[in-house]
C-alpha positions in Angstrom: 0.0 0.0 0.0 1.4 3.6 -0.9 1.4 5.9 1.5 -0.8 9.1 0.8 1.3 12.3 0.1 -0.1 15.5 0.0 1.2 18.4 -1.9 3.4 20.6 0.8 5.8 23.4 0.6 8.4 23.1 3.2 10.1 26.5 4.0 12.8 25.1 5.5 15.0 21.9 6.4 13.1 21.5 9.5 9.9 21.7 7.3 10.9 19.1 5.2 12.0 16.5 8.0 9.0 17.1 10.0 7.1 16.0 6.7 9.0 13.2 4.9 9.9 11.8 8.1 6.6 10.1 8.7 7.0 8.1 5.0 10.3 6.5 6.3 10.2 3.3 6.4 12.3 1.5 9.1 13.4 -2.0 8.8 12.1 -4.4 10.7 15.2 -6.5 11.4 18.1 -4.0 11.5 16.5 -1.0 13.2 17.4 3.0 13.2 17.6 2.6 16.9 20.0 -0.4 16.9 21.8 1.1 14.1 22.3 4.6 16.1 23.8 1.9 19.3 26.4 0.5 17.3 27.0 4.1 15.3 28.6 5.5 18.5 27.5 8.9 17.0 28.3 10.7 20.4 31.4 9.3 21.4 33.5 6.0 21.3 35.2 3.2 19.6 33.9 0.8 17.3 33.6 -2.5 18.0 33.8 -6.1 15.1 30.2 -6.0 16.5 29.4 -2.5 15.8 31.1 -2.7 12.1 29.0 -6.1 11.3 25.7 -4.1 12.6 26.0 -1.1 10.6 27.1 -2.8 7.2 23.9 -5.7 7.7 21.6 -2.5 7.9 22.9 -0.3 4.8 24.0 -3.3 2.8 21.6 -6.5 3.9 21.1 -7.2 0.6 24.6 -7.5 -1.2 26.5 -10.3 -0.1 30.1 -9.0 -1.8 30.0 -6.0 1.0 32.2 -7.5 3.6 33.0 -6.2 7.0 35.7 -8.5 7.2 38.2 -6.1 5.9 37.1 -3.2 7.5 37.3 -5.3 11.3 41.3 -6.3 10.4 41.9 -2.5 10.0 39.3 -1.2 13.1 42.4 0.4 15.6 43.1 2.7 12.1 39.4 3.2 11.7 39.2 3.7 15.7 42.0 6.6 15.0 40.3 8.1 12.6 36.7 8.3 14.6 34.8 12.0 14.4 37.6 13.4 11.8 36.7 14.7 8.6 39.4 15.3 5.6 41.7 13.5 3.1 42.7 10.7 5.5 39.4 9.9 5.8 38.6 9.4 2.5 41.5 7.5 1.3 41.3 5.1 4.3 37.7 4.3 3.1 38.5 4.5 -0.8 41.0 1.2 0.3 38.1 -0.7 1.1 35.7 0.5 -1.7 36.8 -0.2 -5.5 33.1 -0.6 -6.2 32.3 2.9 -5.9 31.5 6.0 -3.7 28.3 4.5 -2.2 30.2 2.1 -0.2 33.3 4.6 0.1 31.3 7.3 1.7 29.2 4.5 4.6 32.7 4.1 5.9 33.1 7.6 6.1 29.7 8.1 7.3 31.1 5.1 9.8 34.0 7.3 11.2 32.5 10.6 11.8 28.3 10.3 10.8 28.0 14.0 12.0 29.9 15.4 8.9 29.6 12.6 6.4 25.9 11.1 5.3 24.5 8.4 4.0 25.0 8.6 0.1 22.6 6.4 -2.4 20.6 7.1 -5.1 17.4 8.2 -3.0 19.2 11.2 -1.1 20.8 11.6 -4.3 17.5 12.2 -6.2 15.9 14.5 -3.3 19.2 16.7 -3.4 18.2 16.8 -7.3 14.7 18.0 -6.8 15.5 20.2 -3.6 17.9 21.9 -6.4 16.0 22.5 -9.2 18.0 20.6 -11.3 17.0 19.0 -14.5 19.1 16.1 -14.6 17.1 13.8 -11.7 16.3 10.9 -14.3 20.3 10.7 -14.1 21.1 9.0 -10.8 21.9 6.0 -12.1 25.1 7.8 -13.6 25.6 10.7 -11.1 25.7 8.1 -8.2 29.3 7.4 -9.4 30.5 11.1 -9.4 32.1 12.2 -6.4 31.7 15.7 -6.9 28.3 15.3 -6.5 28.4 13.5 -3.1 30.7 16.6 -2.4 27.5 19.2 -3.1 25.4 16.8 -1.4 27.4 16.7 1.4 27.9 20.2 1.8 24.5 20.9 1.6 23.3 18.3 3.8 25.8 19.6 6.4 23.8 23.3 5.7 20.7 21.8 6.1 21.3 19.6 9.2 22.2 22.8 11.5 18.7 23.7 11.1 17.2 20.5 12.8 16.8 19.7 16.1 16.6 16.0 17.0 14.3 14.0 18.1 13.4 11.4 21.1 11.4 8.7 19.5 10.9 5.9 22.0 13.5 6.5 24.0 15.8 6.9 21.4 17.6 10.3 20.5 17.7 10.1 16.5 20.0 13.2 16.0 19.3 15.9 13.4 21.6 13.9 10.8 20.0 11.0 11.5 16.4 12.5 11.0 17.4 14.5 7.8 18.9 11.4 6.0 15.5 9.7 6.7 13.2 12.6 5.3 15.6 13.0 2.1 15.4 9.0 1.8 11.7 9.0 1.8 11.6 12.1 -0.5 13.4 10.4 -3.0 12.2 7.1 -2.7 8.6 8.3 -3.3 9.6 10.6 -6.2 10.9 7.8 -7.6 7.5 6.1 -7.5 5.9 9.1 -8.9 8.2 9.7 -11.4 8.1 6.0 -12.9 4.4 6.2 -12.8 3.8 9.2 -15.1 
């Protein structure tokens, strides 16, 4: 069953979360609240445990995404925790010949607070939140890093403009609530767009 959207103008960032937020759709077996636990978003080190967690929620799905790796290497990744820069990014481009979608969940790993979630339904809301005409090309701009890095600084824009949120005893922090409005955004733009 599709949900029933409305036609809404959202003024602001926080507009916009407190409307997509309700079409977000949270898995059943790896939750946003277990996946926050083993994030470590505030403070601390990552455990095997944690790195398993977080890559069964974003990658359930595709058996070739391996934590394995990333668990021999966790006192560098530990290192690097809550830093943002060049060291970053090549640590994470070592595990990552696929592409920047894997590349930048590591990153997002080591310090979520500066790096989101990147995949081709944020993707397609930045599009749209833009104006740009090319959202029928995420298929191709998914690959382009540049485009991660306008993402990335918008998101980080946007996200000082939205408080977070206690949700069952669970704080899901402004990041954490704007990644989940922009996924439902483009998820059901998606559906709307394919159904024209």
């Amino acid at each position: 069953m599709f949900p029933k959207l409305s036609k809404v103008t959202c003024g602001s960032p926080e507009d916009l979360v407190d409307y997509w937020e309700q079409f977000y759709e949270d898995s059943k077996q790896h939750s946003d609240a277990e996946f926050l636990s083993h994030l470590k978003w505030k403070s601390g080190k990552l455990t095997g445990d944690d790195v398993r967690y977080l890559f069964a929620w974003k990658y359930r799905l595709v058996p070739s995404w391996d934590p394995h790796l990333i668990i021999r290497r966790l006192r560098e990744l530990n290192e690097l925790r809550f830093r943002e820069g060049r060291s970053v990014v090549e640590f994470a481009k070592e595990f990552s010949k696929e592409g920047p979608v894997k590349r930048f969940f590591i990153c997002h790993i080591i310090n979520p607070r500066r790096y989101p979630v990147w995949d081709q339904y944020v993707l397609k809301a930045h599009l749209l939140i833009s104006g740009r005409g090319d959202v029928d090309q995420t298929d191709k701009l998914i690959h382009d890093e540049s485009e991660y890095e306008s993402y990335r600084a918008d998101f980080n824009d946007w996200v000082t403009q939205v408080p977070s949120k206690t949700r069952n005893s669970t704080e899901y922090p402004a990041f954490r609530r704007l990644d989940r409005a922009l996924f439902a955004l483009g998820k059901h733009s998606l559906i709307v767009l394919r159904s024209r």
